[in-house]
C-alpha positions in Angstrom: 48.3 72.8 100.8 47.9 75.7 97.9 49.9 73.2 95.8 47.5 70.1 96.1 44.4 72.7 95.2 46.6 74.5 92.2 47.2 70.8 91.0 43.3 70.1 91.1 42.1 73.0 89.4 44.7 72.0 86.7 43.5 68.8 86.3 39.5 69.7 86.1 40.7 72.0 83.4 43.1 69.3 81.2 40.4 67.2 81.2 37.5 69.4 79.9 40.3 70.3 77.3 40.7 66.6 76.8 37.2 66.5 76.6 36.6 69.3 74.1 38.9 67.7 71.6 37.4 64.4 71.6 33.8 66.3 71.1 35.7 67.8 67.9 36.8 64.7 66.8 33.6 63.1 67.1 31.5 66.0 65.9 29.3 66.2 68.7 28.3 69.9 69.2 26.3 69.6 72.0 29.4 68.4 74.2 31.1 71.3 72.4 28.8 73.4 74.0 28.2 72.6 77.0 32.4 72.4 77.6 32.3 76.2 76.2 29.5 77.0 78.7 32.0 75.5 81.5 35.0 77.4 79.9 33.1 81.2 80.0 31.4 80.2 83.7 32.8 81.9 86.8 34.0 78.5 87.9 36.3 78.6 85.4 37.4 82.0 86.0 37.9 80.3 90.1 40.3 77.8 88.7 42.1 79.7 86.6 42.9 83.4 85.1 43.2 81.6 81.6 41.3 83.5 79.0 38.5 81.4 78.2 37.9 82.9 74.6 41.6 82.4 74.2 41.4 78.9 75.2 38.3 78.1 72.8 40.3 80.0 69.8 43.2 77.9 70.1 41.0 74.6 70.6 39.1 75.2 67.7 42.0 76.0 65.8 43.8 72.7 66.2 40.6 71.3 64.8 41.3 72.9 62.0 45.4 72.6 61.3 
């Protein structure tokens, strides 16, 4: 049972990252936002032990490369 919830939390995750790139593409900063607000909430931090500030760096930095 662990596994089916491990595999959710993955999935809510890969698709704000989805998400975050496609508001990159498009250059919409408030879905930028609000996917960092999601990213730095305790949520987050329930789904995962990912650094959020990590994640956002890297993000941002495929943006940019």
């Amino acid at each position: 049972m662990d596994e089916a919830y491990e595999n959710l939390a993955n999935a809510i995750i890969l698709l704000a990252v989805k998400d975050y790139r496609q508001a990159m593409r498009s250059r919409n900063p408030v879905m930028q936002t609000r996917l960092e607000k999601f990213f730095r909430s305790t949520w987050f931090g329930v789904l995962t032990k990912m650094d959020p500030e990590f994640l956002i760096t890297r993000l941002k930095e495929e943006n940019v490369g």
